[in-house]
C-alpha positions as CSV (number, residue, x, y, z in Angstrom):
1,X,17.2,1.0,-15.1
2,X,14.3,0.1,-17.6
3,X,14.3,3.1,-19.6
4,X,12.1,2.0,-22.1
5,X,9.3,2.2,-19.2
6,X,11.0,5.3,-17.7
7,X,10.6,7.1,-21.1
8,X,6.8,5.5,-21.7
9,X,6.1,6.7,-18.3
10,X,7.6,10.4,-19.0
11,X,5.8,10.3,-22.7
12,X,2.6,9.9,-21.0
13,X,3.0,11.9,-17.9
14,X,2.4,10.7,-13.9
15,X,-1.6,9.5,-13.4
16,X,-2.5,12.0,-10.4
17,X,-0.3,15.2,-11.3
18,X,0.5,14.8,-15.3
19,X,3.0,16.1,-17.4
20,X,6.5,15.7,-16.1
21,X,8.4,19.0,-15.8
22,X,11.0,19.7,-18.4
23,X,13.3,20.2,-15.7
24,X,14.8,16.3,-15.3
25,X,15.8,17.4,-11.6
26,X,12.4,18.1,-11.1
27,X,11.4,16.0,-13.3
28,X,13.1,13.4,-10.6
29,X,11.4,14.2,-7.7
30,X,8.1,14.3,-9.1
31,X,8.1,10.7,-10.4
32,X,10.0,10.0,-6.7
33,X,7.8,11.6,-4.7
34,X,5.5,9.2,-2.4
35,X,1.7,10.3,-3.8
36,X,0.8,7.1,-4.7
37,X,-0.8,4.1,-2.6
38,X,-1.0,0.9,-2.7
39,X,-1.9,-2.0,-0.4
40,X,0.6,-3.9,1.7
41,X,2.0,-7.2,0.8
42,X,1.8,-8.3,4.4
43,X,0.9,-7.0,7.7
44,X,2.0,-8.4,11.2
45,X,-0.1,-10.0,13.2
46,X,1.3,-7.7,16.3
47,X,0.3,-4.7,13.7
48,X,-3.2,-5.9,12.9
49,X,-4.3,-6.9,16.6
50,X,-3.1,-2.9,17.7
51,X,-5.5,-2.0,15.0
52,X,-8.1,-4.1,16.8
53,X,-10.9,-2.3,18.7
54,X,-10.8,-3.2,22.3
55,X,-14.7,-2.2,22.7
56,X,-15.3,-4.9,20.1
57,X,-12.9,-7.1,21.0
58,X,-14.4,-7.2,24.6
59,X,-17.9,-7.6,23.2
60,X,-16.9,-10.9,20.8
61,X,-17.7,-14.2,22.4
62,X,-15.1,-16.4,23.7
63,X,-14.9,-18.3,20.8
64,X,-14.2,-15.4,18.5
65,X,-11.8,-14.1,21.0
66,X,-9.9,-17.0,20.7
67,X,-9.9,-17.2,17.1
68,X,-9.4,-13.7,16.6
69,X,-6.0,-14.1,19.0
70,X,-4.9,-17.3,16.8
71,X,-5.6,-14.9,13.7
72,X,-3.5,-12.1,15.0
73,X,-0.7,-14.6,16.2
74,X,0.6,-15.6,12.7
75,X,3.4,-13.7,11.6
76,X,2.5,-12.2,8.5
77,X,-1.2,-11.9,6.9
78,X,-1.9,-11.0,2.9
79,X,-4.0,-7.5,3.5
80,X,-5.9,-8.0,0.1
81,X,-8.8,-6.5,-1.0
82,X,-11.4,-9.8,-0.6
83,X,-8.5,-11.7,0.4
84,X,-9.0,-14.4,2.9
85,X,-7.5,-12.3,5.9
86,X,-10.0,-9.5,5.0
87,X,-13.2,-12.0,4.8
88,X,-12.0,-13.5,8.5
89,X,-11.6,-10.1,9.9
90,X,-15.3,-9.2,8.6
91,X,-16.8,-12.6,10.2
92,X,-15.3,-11.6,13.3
93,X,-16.5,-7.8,13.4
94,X,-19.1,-7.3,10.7
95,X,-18.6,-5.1,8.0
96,X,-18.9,-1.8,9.7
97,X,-16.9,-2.1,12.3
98,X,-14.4,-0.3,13.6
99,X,-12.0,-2.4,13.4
100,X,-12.0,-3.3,10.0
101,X,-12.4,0.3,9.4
102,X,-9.0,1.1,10.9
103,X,-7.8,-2.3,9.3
104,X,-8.9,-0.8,5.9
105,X,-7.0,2.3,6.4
106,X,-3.3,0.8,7.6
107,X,-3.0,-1.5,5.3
108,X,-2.5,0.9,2.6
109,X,0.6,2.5,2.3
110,X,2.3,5.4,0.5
111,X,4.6,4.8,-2.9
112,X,6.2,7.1,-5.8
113,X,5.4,6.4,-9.0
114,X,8.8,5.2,-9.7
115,X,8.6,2.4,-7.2
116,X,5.2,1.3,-8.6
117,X,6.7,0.8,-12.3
118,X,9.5,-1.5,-10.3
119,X,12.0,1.8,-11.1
120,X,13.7,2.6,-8.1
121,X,14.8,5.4,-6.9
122,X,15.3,7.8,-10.5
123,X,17.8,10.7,-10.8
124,X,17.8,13.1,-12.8
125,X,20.8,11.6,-15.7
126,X,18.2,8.5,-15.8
127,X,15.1,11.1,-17.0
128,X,17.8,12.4,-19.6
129,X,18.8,9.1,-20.6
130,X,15.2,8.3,-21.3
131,X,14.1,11.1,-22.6
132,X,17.0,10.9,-25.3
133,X,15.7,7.4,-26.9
């Protein structure tokens, strides 16, 4: 456990809900509790083609079809913000499409606080370890 960043992170209080409660139990679950997103190192291609519209998929050309089926067979894509797998998926659909839409919204995913600082999970003897330094 860092608790140098544990006790920097209690000091200055979560970013969405603030002050950490005196209580270090509580204290625990607040800094553990999933209200945090983030965006997803990778997504399957199986997860992304679900995603996928089946209006607008019908309504690409063949050609885009085919790419958009080599796209969605690759294992794992990088779900970025302006990454190259969000660019492609825009060329295919335009920017308003559903599908991107829907693409945009699964590849985010819920964290705790705790797992964003690279923490793990944090009991309650770790916030009073910190909080004594």
């Amino acid at each position: 456990m860092n608790y140098t960043a544990l006790k920097a992170e209690i000091d200055a209080g979560h970013p969405d809900t603030g002050a950490y409660d005196a209580d270090s139990a509580i204290a625990a679950q607040q800094i553990n509790a999933a209200n945090r997103t983030r965006i997803k190192a990778s997504m399957t291609g199986s997860e992304i083609f679900t995603a996928t519209d089946s209006a607008e998929f019908d309504g690409l050309t063949a050609a885009k079809k085919d790419l958009w089926l080599a796209f969605c067979a690759i294992d794992n894509q990088n779900p970025e913000a302006g990454g190259l797998a969000q660019l492609f998926t825009v060329s295919i659909f335009g920017g308003g499409s559903t599908t991107v839409s829907t693409l945009g919204s699964i590849r985010e995913e819920s964290i705790s606080r705790s797992t964003e600082l690279l923490l793990g999970n944090v009991r309650a003897g770790d916030i009073e370890v910190a909080r004594a330094l």
